[in-house]
N, C-alpha and C positions, 0 to 999 in steps of 0.2 A: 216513350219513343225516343229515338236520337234523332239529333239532328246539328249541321254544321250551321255555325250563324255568326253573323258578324256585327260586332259589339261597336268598330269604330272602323271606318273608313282608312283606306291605305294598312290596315293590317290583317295578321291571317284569319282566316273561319276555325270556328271553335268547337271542336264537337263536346256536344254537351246532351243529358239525360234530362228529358222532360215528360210532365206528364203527358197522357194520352188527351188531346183536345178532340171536344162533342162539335158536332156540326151542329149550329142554328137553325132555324127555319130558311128554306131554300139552299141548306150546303147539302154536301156530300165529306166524306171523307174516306179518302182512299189510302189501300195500304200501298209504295209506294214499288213500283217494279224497277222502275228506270229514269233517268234524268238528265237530259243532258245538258252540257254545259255550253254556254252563247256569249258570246263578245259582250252583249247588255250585262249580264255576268259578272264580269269582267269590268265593265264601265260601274255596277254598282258597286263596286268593291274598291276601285279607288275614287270613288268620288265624283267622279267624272258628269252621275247625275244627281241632281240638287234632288232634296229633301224627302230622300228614303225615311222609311218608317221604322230605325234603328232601336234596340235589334230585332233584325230581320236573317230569316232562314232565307236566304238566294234559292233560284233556280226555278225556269220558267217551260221547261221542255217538257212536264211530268209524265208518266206513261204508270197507272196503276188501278187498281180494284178496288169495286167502293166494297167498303164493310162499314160504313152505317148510313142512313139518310136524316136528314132534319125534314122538321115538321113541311110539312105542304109538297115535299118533293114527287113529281110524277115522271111518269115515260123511263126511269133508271131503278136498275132493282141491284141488290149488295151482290157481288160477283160478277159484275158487271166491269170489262175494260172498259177504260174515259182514257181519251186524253184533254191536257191542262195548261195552255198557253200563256201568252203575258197579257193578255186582256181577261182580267180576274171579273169585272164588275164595271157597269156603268150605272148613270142614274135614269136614264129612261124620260126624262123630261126637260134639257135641253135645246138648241135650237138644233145643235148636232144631232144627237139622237133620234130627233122628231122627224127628222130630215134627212135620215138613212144612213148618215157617216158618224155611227157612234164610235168610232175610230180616235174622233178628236173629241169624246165626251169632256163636258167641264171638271165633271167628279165623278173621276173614274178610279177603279183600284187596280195594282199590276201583279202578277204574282212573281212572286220572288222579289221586290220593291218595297212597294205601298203595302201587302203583306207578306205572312211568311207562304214561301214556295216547297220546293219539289229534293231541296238537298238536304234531303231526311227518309226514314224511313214511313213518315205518315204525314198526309195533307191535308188541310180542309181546303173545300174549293164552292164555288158560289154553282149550284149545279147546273143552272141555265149557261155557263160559260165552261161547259165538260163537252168532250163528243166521244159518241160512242168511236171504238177501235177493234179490227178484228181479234174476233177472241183466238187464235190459231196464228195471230204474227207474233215476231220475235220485238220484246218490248224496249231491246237495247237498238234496233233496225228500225221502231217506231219512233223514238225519242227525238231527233232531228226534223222530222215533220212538224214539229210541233211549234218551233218559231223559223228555224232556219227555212225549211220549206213552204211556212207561210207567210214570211216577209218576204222571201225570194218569192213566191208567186204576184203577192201584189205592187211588188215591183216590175216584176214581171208584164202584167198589166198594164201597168203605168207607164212602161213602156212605149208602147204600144202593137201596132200589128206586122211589124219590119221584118223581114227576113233576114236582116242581117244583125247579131247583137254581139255589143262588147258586153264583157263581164271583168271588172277590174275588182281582185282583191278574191283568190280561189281558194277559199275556206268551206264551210259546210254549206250556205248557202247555195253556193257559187257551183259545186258540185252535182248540190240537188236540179236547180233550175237548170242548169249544162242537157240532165236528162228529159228536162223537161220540155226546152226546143227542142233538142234531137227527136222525141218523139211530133212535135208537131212538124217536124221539116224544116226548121230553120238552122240556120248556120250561126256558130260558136265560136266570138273571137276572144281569147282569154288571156287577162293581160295578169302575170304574177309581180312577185318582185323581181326586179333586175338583177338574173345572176341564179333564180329559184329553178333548176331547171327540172328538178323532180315535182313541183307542182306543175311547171307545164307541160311532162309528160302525164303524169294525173290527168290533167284537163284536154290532153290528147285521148287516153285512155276511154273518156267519160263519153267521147263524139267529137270536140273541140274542131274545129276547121282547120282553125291558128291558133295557136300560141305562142309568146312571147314576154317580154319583160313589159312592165310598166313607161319605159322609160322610150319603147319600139310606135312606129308608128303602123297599123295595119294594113296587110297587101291593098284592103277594097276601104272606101267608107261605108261607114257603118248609116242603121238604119237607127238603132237606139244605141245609147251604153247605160249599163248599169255599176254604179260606182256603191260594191260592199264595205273594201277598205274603209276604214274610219279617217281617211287622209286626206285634208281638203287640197293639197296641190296637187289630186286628181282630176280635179274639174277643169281645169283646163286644158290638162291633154285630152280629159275624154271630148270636151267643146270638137279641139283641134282634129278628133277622130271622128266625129261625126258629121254626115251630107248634109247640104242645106236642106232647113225643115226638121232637121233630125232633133231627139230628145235626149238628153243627159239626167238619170233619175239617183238620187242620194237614198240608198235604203238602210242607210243604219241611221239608231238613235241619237249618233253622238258623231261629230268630224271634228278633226282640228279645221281652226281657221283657213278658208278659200283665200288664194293670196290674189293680190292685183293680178286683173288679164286685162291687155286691151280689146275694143267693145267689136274687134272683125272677127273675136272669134263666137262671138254671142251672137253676129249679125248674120242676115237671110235667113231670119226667123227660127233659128234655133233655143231652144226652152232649157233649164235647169230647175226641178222639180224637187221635191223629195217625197217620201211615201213615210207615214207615222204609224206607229201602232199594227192593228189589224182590223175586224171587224167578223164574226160570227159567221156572216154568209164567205167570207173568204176562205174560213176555215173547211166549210159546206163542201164547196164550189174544188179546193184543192186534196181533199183527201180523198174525194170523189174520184180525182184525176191521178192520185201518186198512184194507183195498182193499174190503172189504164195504162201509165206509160213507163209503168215497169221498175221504178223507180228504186235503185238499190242505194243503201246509203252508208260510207266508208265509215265501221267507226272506232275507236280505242274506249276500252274498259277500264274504269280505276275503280274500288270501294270506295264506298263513300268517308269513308277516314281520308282515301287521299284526295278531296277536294282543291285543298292549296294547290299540290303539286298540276293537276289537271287544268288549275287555272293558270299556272307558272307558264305550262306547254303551252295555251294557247295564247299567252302574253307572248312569248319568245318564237310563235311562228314554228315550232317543233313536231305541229301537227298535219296529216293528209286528211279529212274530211272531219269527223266532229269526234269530242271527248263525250263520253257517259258515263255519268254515275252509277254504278249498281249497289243500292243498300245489304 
């Protein structure tokens, strides 16, 4: 099998021939259709999160065919589309887990992380953490459901039930979920960067109500914001954007440092959240919902040789909706 992988943090992925690895009891392995590439990605590649399982093949979006099963596996048969997210593996007997949020397991495994992922032509994956995927969609249109549209949903959630949402930081996420108020009827304030103004016609494009810069305050207050960007001096505009009562949710892995605010714009019961991980039934619950509400998703093609480069794009902000790998 090939597969790109990375040997030491801050430098490039390496594509390299490896044998074909056997699934265990309870994997699957699949041959790998499509991959796409996520800002976590990106964060494991320069370091940005502590104590990756080096070396590690990256890449959490997977979209492919199982062709073999390990022992004890049921309900998945070989030819079978899965898709393959960042929650690899929990351990099932934690306080978490026991308690429905195995989101925040103790000993948990990530794919693309903690093992190797989806930036290769073949994956092992734990099969209780696979979902089936229409056999008749397009697996490169599939591959951004697979974290972007289910950290944007359970952000989403965490939200809450406002009508009115910021979304700061319009990358693949940001995109996916844009469709996913517009189909429930809520309205779309989407803040890029300062100056971006082909993503905020993008985010016009998608339903967007408003758009504008990062730096713009919005016509209305908002009901939630949701903050993708990885940039902690978003939290305080978003605070500054949002009604009293309202919620400010962090859905990425990793931010730079939240800088000093004073406490009027945290006060009249205003919250700062963040959403970790995912959780199985989120997975359930949102692919259920992506063909319901039509859900199309922008994306650019690279082989899997050009991994570097795809990750260069989405360092440098070069991108409209998400990169994928195709092996």
């Amino acid at each position: 099998m090939k597969g790109m992988v990375l040997h030491e943090v801050r430098t490039p992925l390496r594509l390299e021939e490896r044998p074909l690895p056997s699934p265990g009891p309870g994997e699957i392995r699949l041959v790998v259709e499509a991959c796409a590439v996520c800002r976590t990605d990106l964060h494991v590649v320069e370091g940005d999160l502590a104590n990756s399982s080096l070396p590690v093949v990256p890449g959490h979006e997977i979209v492919g065919r199982i062709d073999a099963l390990g022992g004890g596996v049921t309900g998945l048969r070989n030819g079978e589309r899965v898709g393959v997210p960042w929650l690899g593996h929990t351990c099932g007997h934690c306080p978490y887990c026991t308690s429905g949020r195995e989101n925040l397991c103790d000993e948990p495994l990530f794919t693309g992380y903690t093992r190797d992922g989806g930036f290769a032509s073949h994956a092992v994956a734990d099969a209780a953490y696979a979902f089936p995927l229409p056999d008749d969609g397009n697996p490169v249109a599939l591959a951004p459901l697979l974290c972007a549209g289910l950290i944007g949903w359970r952000s989403l959630v965490a939200a809450g039930p406002g009508e009115r949402i910021g979304i700061y930081g319009f990358g693949a996420a940001a995109h996916i979920i844009t469709q996913v108020c517009t189909w429930q009827e809520r309205h779309v304030f989407a803040f890029a960067r300062p100056g971006d103004v082909a993503a905020q016609d993008f985010a016009r494009s998608l339903g967007a109500a408003w758009a504008g810069g990062s730096d713009q305050e919005p016509p209305e207050r908002l009901d939630a914001a949701i903050i993708f960007a990885p940039v902690g001096e978003l939290v305080p505009l978003a605070l500054r954007a949002v009604r009293k009562g309202g919620r400010v949710v962090c859905g990425g892995i990793h931010m730079s440092d939240i800088p000093q605010f004073p406490y009027r714009l945290l006060w009249e019961e205003r919250q700062v959240v963040s959403v970790a991980n995912l959780t199985r039934q989120d997975a359930v619950d949102f692919l259920a919902i992506a063909p319901k509400a039509r859900i199309r998703t922008q994306t650019v093609c690279y082989p899997l040789e050009a991994a570097n480069e795809a990750l260069d794009d989405l360092r440098s902000g070069r991108l409209q909706g998400a990169a994928v790998l195709v092996p």
